[in-house]
Z-matrix of the N, CA and C atoms (Angstrom, degrees):
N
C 1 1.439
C 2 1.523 1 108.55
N 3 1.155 2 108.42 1 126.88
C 4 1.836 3 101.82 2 168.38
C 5 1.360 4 98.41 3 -121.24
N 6 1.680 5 99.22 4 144.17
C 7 1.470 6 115.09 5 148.79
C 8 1.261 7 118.50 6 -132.33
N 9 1.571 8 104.68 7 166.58
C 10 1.316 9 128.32 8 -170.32
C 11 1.532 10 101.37 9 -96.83
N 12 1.386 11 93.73 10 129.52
C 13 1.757 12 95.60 11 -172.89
C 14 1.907 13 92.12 12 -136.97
N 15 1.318 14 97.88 13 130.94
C 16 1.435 15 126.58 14 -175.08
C 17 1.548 16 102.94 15 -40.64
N 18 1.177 17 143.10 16 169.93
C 19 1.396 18 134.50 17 156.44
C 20 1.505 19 107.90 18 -155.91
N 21 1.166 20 126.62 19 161.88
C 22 1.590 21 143.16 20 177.98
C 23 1.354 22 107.54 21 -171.99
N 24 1.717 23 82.59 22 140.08
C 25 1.832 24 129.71 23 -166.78
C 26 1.832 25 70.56 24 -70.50
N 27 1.572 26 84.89 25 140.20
C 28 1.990 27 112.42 26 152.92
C 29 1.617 28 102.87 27 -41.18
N 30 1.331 29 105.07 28 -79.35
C 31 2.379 30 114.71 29 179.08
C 32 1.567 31 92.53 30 -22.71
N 33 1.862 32 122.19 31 -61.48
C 34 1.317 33 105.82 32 -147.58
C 35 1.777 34 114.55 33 -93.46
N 36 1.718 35 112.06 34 16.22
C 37 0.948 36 105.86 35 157.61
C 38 1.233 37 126.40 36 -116.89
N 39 1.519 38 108.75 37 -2.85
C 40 1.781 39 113.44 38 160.97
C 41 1.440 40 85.53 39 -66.94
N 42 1.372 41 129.33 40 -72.82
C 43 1.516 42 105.25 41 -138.54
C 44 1.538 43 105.44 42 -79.09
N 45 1.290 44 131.50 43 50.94
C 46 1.507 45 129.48 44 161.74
C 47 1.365 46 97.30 45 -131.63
N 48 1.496 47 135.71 46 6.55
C 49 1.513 48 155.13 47 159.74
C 50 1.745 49 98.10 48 -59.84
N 51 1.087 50 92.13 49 154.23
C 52 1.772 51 101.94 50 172.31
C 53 1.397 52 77.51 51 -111.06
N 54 0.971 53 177.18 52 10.42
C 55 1.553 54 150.87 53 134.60
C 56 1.735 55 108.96 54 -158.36
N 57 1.916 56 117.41 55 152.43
C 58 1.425 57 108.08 56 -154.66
C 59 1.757 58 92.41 57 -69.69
N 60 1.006 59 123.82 58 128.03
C 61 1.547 60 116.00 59 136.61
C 62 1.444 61 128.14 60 16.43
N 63 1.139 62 127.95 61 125.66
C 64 1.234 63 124.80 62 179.62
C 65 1.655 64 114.19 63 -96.34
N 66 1.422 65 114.85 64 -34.65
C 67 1.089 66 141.49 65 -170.43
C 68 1.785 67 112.50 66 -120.41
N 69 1.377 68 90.58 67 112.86
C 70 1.965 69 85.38 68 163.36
C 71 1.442 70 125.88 69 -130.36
N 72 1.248 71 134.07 70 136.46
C 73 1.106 72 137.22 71 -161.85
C 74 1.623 73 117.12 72 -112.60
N 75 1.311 74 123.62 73 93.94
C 76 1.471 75 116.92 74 -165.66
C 77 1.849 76 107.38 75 -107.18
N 78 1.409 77 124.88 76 137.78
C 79 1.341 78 123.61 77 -153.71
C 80 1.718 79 87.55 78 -154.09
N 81 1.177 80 130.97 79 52.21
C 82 1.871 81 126.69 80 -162.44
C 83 1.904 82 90.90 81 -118.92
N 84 1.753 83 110.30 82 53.97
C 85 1.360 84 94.55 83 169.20
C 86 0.907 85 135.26 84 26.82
N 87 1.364 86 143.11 85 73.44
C 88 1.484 87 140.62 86 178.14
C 89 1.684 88 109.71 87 92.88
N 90 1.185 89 120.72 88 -53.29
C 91 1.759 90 116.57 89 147.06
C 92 0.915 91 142.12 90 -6.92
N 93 1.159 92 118.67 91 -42.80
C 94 1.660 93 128.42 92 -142.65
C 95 1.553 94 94.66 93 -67.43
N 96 1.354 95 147.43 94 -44.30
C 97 1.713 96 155.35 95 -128.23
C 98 1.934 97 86.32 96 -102.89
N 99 1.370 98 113.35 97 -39.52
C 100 1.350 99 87.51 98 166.80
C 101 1.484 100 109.15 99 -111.16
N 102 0.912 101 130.26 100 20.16
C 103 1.859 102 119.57 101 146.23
C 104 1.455 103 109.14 102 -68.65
N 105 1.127 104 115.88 103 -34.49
C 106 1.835 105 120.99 104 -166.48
C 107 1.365 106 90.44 105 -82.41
N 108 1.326 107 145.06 106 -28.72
C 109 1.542 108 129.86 107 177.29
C 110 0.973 109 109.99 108 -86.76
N 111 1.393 110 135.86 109 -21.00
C 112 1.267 111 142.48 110 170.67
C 113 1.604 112 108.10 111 -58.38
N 114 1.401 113 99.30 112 -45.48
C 115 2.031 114 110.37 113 -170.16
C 116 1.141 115 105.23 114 -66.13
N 117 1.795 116 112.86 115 -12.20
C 118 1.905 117 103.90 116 -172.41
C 119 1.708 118 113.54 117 56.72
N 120 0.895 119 124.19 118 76.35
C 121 1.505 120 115.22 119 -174.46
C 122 1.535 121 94.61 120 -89.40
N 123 0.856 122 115.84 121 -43.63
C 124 1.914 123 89.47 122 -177.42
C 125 1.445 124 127.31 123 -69.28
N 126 1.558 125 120.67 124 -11.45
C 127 0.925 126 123.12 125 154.98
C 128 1.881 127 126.78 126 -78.12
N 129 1.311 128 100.71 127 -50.91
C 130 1.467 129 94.93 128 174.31
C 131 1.785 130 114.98 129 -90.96
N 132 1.355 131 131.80 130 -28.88
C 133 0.953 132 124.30 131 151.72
C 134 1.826 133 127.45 132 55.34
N 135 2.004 134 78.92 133 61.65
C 136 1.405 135 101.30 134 -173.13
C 137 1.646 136 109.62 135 -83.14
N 138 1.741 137 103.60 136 141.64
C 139 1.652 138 87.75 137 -171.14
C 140 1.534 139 113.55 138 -85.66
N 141 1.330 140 146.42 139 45.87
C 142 0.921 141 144.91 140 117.08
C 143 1.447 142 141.39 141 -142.47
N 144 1.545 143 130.96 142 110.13
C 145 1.400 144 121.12 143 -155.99
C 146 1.703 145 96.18 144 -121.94
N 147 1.084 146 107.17 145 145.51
C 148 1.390 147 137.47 146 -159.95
C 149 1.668 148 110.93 147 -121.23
N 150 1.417 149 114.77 148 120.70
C 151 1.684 150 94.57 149 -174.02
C 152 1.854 151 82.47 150 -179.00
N 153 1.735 152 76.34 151 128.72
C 154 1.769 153 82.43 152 179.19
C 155 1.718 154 107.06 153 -70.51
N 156 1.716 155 120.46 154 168.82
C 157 1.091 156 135.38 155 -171.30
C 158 1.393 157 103.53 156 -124.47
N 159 1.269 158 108.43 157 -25.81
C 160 1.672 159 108.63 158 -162.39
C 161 1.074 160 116.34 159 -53.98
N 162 1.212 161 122.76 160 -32.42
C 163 2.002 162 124.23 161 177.35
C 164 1.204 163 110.20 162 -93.22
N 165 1.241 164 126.45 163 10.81
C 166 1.409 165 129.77 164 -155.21
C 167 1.527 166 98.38 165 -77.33
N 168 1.178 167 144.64 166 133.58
C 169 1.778 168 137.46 167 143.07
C 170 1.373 169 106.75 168 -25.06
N 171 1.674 170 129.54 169 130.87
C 172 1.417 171 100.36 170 174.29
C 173 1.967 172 108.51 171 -66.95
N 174 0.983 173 131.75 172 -38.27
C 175 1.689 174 116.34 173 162.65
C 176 1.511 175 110.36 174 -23.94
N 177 1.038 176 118.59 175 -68.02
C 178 1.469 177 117.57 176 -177.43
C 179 1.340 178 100.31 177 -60.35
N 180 1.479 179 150.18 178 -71.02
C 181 1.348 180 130.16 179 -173.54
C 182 1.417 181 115.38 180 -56.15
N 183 1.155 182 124.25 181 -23.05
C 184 1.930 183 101.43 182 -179.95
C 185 1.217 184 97.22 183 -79.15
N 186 2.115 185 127.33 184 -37.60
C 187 1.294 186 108.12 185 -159.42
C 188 1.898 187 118.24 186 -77.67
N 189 1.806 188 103.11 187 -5.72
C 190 0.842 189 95.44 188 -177.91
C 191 2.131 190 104.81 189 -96.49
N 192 1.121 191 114.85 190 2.74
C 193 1.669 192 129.21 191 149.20
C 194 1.601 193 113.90 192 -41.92
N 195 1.459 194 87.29 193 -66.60
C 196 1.692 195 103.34 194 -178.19
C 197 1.693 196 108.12 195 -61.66
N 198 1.246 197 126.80 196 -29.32
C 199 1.406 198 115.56 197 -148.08
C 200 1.879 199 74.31 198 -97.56
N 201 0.836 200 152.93 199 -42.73
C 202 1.271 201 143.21 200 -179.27
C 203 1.874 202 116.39 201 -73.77
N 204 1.460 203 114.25 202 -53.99
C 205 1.388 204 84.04 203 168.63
C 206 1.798 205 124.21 204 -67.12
N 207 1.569 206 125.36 205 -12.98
C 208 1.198 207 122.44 206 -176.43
C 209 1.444 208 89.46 207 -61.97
N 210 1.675 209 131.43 208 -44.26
C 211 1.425 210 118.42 209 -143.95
C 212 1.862 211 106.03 210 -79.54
N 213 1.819 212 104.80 211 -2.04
C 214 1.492 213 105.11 212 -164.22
C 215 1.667 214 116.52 213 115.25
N 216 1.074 215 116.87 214 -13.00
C 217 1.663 216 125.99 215 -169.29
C 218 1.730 217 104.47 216 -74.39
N 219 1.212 218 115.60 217 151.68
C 220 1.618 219 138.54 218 152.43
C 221 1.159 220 104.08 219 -97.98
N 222 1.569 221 130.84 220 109.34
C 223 1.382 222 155.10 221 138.85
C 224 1.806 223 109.75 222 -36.78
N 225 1.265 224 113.76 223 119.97
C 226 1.529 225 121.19 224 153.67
C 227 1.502 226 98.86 225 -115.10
N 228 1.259 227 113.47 226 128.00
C 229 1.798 228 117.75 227 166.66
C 230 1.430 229 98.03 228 -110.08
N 231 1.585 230 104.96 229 134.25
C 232 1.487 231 100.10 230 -169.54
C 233 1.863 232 86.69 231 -143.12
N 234 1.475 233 92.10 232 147.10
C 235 1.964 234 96.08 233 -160.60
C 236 1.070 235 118.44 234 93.50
C-alpha cells in the first residue's frame, strides 16, 4: 500500500508560526545531528533544544557539541 503523506521544510513551518519557538525537541533515532543543522541554531537560536545523542556517531556528537557551544549555548548531557 502506499500513501502520500503531506510534508514541510523546518523555514516553512516557522514561518506559518506567529513567533520562532522557544523550545525544540528532536527524538529522529540516530537523526537528531542533522535535524539540529537543519534548525540553524545560530541563526534562530531557541533557548532550549532537546535531542537525543545516544545513536549519534561519536563524530556527529562532538560536532554537534561544537555547533552549539560555537552558537553561545551551555550543554547539560543527561544519560
Amino acid at each position: 500500500v502506499t500513501e502520500v503523506v503531506p510534508t514541510v521544510t523546518f523555514d516553512d513551518l516557522v514561518a506559518e508560526l506567529p513567533a520562532a519557538p522557544d523550545v525544540v525537541v528532536i527524538d529522529t533515532e540516530g537523526f537528531d545531528y542533522e535535524v539540529v543543522k537543519l534548525l540553524n541554531v545560530p541563526r534562530r537560536k531557541p533557548r532550549l533544544v532537546m535531542y537525543e545523542h545516544k545513536h549519534l556517531a561519536a563524530a556527529d556528537q562532538n560536532a554537534s557539541v561544537e555547533l552549539f557551544i560555537s552558537a553561545g549555548y551551555q550543554l547539560a548531557v543527561l544519560g
